[in-house]
Each structure stands twice: as structure tokens, then as C-alpha cells.
PDB file with one MODEL, atoms N, CA, C and O in Angstrom:
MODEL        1
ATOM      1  N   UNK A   1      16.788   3.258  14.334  1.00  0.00           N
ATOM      2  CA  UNK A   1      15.821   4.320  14.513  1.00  0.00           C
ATOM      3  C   UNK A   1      15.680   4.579  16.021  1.00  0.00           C
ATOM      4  O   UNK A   1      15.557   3.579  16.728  1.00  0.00           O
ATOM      5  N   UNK A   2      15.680   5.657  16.543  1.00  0.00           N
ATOM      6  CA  UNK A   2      15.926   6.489  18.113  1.00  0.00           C
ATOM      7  C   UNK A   2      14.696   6.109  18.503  1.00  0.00           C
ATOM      8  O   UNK A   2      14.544   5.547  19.588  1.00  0.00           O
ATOM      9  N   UNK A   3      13.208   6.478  17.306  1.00  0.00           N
ATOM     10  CA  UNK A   3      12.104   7.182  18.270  1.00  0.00           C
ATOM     11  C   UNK A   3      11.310   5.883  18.216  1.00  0.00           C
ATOM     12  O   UNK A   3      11.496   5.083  17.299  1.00  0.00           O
ATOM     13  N   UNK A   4      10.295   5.631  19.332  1.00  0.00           N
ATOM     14  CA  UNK A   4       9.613   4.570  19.601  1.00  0.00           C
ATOM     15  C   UNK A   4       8.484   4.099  18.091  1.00  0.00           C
ATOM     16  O   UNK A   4       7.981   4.885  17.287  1.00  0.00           O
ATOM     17  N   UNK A   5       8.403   3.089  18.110  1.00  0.00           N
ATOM     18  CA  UNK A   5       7.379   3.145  17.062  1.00  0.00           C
ATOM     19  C   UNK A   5       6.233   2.679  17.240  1.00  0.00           C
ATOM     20  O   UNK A   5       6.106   1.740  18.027  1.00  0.00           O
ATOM     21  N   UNK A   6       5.163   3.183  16.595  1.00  0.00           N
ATOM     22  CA  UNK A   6       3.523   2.815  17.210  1.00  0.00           C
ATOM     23  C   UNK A   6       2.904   1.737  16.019  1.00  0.00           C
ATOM     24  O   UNK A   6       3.334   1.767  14.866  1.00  0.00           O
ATOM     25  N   UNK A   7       2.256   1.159  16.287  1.00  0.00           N
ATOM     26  CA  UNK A   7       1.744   0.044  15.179  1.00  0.00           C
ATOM     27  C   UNK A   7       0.241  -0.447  16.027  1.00  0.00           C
ATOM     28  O   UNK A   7       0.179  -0.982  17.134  1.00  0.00           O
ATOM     29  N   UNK A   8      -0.699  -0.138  15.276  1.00  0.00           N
ATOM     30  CA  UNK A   8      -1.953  -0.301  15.225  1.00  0.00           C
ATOM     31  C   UNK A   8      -2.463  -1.958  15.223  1.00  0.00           C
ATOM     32  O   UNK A   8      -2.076  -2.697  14.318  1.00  0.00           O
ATOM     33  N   UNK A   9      -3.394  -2.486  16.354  1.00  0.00           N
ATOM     34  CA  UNK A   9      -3.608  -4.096  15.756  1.00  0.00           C
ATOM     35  C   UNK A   9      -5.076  -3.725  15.890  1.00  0.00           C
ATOM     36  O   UNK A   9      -5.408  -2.916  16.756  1.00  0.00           O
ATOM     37  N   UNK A  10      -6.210  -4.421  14.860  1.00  0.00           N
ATOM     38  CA  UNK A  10      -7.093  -4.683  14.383  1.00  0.00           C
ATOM     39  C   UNK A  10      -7.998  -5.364  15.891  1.00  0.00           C
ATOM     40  O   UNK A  10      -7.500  -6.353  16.430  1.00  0.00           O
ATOM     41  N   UNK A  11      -9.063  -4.872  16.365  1.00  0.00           N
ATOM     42  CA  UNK A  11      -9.249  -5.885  17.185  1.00  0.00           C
ATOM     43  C   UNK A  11     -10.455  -6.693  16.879  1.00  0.00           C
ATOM     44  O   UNK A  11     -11.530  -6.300  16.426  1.00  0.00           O
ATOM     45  N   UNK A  12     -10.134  -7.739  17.165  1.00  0.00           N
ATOM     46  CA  UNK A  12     -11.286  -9.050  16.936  1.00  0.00           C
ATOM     47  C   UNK A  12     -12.901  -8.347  17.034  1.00  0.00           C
ATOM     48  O   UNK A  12     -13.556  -7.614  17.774  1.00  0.00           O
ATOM     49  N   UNK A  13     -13.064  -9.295  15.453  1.00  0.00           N
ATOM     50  CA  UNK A  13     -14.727  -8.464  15.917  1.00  0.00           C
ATOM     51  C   UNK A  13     -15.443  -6.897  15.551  1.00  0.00           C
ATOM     52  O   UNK A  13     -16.577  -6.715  15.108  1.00  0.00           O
ATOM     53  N   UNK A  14     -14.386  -5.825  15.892  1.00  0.00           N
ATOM     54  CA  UNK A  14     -14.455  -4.826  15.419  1.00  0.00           C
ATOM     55  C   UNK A  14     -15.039  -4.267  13.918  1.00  0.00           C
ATOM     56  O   UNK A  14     -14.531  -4.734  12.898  1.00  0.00           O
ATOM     57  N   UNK A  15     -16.021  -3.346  13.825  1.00  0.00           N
ATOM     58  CA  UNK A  15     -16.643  -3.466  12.624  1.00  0.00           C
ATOM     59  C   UNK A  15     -15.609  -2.516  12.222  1.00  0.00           C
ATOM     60  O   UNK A  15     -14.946  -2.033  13.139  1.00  0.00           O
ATOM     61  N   UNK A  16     -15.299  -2.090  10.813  1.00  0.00           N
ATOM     62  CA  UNK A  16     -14.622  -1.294  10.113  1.00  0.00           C
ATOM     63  C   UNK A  16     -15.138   0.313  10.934  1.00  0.00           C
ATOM     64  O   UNK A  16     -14.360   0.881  11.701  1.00  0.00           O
ATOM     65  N   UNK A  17     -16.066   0.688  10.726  1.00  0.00           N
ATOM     66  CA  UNK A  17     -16.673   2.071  11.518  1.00  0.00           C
ATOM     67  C   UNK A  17     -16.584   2.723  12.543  1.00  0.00           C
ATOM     68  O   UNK A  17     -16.605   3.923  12.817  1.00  0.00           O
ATOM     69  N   UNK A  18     -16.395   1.002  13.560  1.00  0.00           N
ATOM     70  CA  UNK A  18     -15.572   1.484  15.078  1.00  0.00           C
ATOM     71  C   UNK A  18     -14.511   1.729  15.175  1.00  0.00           C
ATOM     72  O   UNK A  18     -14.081   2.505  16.028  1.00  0.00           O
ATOM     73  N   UNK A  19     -13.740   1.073  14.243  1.00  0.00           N
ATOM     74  CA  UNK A  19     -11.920   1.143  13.934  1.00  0.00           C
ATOM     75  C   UNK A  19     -11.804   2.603  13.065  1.00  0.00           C
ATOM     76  O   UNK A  19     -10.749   3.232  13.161  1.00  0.00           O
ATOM     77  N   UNK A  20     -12.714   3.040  12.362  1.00  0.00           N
ATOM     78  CA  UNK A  20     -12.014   4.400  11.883  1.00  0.00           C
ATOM     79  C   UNK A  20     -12.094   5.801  13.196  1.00  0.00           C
ATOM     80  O   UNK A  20     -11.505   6.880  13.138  1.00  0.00           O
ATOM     81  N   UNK A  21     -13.257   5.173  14.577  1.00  0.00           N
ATOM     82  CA  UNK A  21     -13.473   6.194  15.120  1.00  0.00           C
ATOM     83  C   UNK A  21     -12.419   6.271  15.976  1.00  0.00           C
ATOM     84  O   UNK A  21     -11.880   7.288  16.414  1.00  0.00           O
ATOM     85  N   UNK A  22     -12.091   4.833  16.242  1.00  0.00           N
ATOM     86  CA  UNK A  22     -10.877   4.719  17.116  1.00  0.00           C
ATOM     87  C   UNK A  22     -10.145   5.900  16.544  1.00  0.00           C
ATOM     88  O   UNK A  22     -10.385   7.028  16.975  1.00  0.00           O
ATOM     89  N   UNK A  23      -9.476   5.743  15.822  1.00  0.00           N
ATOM     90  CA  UNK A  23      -8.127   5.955  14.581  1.00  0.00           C
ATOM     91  C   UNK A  23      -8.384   7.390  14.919  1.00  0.00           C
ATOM     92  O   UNK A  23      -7.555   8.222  15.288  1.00  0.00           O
ATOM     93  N   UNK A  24      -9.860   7.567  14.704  1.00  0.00           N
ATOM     94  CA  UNK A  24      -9.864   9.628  14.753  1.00  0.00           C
ATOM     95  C   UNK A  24      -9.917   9.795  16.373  1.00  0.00           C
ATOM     96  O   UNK A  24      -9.193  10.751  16.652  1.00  0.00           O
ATOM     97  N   UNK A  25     -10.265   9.459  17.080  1.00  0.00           N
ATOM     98  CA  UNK A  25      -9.875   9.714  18.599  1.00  0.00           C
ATOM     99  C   UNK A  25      -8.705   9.563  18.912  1.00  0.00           C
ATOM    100  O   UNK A  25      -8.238  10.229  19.836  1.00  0.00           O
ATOM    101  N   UNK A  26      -8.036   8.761  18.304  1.00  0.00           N
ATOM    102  CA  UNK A  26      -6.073   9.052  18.539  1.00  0.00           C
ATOM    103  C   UNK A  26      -5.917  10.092  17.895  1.00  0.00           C
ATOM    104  O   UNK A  26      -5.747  11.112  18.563  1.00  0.00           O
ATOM    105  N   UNK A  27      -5.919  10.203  16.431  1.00  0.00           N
ATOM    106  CA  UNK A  27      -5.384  11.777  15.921  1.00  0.00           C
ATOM    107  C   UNK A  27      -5.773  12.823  16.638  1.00  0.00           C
ATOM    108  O   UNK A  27      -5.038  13.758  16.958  1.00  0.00           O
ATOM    109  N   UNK A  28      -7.096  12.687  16.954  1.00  0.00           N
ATOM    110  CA  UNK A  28      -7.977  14.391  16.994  1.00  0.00           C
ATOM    111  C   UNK A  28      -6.751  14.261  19.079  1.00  0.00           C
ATOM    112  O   UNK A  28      -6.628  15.230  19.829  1.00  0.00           O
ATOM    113  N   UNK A  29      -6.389  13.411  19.247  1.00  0.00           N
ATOM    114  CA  UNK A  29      -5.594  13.394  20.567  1.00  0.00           C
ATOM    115  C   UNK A  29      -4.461  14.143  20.682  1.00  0.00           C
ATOM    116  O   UNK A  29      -4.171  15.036  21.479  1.00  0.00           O
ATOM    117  N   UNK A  30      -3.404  13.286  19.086  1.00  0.00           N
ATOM    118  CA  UNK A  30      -1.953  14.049  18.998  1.00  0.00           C
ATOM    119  C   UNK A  30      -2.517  14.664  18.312  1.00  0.00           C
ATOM    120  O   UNK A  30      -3.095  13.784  17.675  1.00  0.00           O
ATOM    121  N   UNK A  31      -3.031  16.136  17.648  1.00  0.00           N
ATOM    122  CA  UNK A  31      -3.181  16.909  17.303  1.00  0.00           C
ATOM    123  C   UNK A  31      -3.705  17.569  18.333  1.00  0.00           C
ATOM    124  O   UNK A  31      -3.346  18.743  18.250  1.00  0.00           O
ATOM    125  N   UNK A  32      -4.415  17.377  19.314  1.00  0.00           N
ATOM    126  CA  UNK A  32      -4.707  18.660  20.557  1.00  0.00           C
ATOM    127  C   UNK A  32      -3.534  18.454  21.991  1.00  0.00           C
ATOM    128  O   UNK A  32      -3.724  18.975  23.090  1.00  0.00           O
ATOM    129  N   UNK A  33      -2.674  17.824  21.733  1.00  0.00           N
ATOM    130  CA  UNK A  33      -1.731  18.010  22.416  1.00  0.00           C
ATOM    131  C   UNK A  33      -0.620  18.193  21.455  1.00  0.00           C
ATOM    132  O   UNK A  33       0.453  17.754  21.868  1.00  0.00           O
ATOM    133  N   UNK A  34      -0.606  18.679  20.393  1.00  0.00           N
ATOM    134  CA  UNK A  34       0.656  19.404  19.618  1.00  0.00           C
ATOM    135  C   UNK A  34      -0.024  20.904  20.094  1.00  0.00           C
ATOM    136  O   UNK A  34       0.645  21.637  20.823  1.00  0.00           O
ATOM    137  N   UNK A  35      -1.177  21.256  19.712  1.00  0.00           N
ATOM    138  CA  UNK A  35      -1.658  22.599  19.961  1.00  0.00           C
ATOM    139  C   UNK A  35      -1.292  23.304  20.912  1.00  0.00           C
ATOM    140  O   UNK A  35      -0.746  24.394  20.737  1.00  0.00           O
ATOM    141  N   UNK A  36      -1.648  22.552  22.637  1.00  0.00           N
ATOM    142  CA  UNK A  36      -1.664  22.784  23.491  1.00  0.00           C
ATOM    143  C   UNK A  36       0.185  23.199  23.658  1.00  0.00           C
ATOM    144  O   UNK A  36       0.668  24.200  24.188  1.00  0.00           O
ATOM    145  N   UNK A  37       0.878  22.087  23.028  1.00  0.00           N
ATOM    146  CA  UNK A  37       2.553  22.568  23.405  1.00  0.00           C
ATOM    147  C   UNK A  37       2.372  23.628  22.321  1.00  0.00           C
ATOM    148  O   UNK A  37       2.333  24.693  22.937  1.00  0.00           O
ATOM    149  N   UNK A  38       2.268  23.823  21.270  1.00  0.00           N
ATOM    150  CA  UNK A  38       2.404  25.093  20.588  1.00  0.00           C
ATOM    151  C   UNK A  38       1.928  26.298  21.172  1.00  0.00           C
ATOM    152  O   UNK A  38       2.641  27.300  21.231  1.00  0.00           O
ATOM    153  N   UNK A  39       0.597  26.257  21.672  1.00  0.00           N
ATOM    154  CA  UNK A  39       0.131  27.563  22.124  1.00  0.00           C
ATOM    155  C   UNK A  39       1.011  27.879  24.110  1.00  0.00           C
ATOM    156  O   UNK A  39       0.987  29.010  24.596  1.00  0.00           O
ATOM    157  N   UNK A  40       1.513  26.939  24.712  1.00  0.00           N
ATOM    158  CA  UNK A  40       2.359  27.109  25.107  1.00  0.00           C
ATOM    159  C   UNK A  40       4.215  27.624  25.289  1.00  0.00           C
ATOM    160  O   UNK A  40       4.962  27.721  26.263  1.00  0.00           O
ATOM    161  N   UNK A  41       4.368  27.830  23.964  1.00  0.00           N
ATOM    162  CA  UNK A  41       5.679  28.302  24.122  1.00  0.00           C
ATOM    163  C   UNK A  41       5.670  29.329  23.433  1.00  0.00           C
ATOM    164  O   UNK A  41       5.281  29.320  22.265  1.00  0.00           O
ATOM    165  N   UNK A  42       6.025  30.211  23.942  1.00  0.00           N
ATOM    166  CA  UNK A  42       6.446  32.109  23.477  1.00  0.00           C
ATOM    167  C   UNK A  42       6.702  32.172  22.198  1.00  0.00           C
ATOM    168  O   UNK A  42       7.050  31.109  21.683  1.00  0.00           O
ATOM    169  N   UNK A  43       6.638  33.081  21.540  1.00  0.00           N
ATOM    170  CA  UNK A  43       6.567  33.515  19.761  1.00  0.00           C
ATOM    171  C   UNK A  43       7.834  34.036  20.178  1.00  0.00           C
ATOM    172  O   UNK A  43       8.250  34.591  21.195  1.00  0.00           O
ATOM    173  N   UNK A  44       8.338  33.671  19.028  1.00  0.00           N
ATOM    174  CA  UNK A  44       9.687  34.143  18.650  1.00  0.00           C
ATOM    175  C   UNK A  44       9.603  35.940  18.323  1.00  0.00           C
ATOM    176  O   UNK A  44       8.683  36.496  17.723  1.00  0.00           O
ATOM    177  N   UNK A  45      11.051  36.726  19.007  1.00  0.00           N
ATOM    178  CA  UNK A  45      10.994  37.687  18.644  1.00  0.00           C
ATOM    179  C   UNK A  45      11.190  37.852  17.335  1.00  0.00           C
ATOM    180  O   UNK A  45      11.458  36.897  16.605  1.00  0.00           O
ATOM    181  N   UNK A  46      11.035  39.517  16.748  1.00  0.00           N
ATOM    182  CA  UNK A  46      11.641  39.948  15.290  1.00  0.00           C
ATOM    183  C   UNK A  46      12.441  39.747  15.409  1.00  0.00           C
ATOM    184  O   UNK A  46      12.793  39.676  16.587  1.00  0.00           O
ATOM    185  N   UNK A  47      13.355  39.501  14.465  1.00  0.00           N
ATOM    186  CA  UNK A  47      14.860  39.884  14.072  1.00  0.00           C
ATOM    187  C   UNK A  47      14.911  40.027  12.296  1.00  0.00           C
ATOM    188  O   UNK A  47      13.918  39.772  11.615  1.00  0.00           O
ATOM    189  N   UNK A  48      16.231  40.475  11.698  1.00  0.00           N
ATOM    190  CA  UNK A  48      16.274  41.324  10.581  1.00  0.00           C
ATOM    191  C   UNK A  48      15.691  39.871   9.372  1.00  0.00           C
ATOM    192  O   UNK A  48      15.530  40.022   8.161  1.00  0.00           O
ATOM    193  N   UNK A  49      15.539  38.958   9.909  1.00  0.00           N
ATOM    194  CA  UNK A  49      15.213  38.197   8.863  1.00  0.00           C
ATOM    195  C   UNK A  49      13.613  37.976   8.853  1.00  0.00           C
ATOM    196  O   UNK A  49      13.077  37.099   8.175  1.00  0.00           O
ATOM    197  N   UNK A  50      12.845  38.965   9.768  1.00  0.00           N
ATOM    198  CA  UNK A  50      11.447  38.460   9.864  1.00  0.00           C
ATOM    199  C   UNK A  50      10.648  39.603   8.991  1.00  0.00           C
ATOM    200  O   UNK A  50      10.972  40.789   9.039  1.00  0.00           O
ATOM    201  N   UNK A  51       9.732  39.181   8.313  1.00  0.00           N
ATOM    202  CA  UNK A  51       9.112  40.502   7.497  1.00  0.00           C
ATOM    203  C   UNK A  51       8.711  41.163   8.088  1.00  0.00           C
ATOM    204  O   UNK A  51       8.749  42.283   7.580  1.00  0.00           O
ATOM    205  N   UNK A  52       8.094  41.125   9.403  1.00  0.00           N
ATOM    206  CA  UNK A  52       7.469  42.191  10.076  1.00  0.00           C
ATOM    207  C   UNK A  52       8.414  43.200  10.636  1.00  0.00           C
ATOM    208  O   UNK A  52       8.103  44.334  11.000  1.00  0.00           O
ATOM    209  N   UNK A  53       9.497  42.712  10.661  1.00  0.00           N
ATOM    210  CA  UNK A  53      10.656  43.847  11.017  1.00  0.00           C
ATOM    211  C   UNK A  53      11.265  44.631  10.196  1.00  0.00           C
ATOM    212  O   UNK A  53      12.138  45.435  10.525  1.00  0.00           O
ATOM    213  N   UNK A  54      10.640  44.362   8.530  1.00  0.00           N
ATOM    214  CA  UNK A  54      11.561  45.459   7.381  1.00  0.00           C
ATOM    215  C   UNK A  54      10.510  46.276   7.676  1.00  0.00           C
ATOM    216  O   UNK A  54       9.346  46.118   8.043  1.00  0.00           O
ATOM    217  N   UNK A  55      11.595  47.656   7.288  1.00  0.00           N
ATOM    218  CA  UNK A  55      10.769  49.077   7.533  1.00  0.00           C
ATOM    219  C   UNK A  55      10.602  49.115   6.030  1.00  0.00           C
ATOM    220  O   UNK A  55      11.607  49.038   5.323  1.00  0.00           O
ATOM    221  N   UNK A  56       9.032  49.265   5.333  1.00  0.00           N
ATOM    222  CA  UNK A  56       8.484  49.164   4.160  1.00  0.00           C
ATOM    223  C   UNK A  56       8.494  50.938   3.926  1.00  0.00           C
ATOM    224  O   UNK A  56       8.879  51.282   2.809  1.00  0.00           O
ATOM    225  N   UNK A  57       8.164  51.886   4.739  1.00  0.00           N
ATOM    226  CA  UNK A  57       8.257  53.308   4.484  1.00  0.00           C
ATOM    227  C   UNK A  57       9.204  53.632   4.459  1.00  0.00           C
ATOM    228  O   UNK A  57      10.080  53.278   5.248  1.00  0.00           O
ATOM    229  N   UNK A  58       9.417  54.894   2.978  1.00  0.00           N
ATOM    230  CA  UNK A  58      10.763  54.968   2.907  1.00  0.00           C
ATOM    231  C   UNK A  58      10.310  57.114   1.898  1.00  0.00           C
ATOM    232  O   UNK A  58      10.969  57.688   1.030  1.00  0.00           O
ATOM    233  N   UNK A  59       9.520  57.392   2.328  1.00  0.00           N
ATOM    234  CA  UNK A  59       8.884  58.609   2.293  1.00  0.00           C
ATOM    235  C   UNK A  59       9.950  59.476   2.426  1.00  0.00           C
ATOM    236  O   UNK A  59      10.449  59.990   1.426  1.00  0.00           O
ATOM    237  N   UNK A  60      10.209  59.619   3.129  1.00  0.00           N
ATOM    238  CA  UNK A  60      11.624  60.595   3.749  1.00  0.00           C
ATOM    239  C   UNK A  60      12.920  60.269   3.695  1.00  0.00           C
ATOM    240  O   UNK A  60      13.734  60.804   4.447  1.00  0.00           O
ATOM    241  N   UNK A  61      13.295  59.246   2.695  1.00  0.00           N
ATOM    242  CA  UNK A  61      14.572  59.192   2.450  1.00  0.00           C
ATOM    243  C   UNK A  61      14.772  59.925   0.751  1.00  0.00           C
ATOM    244  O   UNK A  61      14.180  59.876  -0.327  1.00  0.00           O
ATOM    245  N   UNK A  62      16.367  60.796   1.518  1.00  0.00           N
ATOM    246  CA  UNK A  62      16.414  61.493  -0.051  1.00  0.00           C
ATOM    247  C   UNK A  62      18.092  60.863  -0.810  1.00  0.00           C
ATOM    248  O   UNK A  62      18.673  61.263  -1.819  1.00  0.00           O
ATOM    249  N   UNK A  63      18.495  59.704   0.226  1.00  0.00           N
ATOM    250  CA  UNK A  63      19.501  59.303  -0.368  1.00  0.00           C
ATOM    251  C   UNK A  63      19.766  57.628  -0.270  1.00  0.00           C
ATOM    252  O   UNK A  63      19.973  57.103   0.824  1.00  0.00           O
ATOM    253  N   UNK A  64      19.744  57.020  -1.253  1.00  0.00           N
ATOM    254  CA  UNK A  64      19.714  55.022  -1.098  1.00  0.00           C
ATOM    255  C   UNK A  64      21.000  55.085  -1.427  1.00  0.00           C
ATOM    256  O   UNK A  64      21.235  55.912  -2.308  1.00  0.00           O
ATOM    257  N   UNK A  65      22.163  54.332  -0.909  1.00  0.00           N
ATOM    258  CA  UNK A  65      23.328  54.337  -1.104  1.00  0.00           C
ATOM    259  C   UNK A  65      23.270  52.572  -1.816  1.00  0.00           C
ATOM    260  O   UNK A  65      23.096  51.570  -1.123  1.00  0.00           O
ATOM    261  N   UNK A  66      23.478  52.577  -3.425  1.00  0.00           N
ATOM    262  CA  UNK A  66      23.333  50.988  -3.371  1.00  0.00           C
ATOM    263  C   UNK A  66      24.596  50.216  -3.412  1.00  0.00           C
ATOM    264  O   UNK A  66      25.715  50.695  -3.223  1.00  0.00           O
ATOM    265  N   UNK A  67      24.351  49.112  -3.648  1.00  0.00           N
ATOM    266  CA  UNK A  67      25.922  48.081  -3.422  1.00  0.00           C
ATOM    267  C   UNK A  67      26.223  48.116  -4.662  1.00  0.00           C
ATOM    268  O   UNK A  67      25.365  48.371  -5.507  1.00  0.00           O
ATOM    269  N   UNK A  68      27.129  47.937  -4.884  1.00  0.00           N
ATOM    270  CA  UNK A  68      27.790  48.028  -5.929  1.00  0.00           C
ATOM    271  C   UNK A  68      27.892  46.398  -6.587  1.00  0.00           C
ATOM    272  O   UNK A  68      28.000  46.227  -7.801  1.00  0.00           O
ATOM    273  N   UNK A  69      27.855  45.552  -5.864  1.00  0.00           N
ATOM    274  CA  UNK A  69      27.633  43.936  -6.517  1.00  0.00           C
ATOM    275  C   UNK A  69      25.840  43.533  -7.071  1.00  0.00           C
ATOM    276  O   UNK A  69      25.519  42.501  -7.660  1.00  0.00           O
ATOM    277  N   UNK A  70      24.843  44.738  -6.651  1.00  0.00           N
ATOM    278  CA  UNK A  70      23.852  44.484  -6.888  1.00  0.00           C
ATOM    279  C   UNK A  70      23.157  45.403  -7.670  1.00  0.00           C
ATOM    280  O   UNK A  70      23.341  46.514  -7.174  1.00  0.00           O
ATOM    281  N   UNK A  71      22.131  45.501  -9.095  1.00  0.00           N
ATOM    282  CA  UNK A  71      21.684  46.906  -9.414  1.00  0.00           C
ATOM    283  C   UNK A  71      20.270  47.317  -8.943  1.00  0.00           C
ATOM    284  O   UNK A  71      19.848  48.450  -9.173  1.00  0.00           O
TER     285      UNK A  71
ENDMDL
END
């Protein structure tokens, strides 16, 4: 396995209540630094495979030429 691995130890003493807040102060951590790289990198342009790029109006067409492998 490539990626480092993390493993949690229990610490002495610790009541169960302090150990779950721990636990959520690490997540609520890697989850606001996934955000932060997400809302950092540029949105992908359209291209013909994105829905926002099919042209849904079709008002003014008076001829659909279809494929012939499809009906």
C-alpha cells in the first residue's frame, strides 16, 4: 500500500466523550481542508458530454436527419 496510514490510540484516562470530540475535530479538519482545495481549483469547462451544453430548443428545426442504427 503507497499511501501513509493513520491509526488512532486511545489515550489513558480519556472519558469516551472527550475521545468522540477529538475524532470530530479531526474530521470537521479533513473535511474543511478538502473544501478549501475544492473551492480552489477552477470548474471544469462544457464539453459535448456535459448537460448544460445540449441545446434542449429545437423550435426552428424543420429537418432531424436520424441514424439509421438508431429509431
Amino acid at each position: 500500500m503507497d499511501s501513509p496510514r493513520i491509526t488512532y490510540a486511545l489515550r489513558p484516562g480519556a472519558t469516551a466523550e472527550a475521545e468522540l470530540d477529538v475524532l470530530a475535530n479531526v474530521y470537521r479538519f479533513i473535511l474543511d481542508c478538502h473544501a478549501k482545495k475544492a473551492a480552489a481549483e477552477p470548474a471544469p469547462a462544457p464539453d459535448s458530454s456535459n448537460d448544460a451544453a445540449i441545446v434542449r430548443t429545437t423550435e426552428e428545426v424543420s429537418h432531424v436527419e436520424q441514424r439509421h442504427d438508431r429509431s
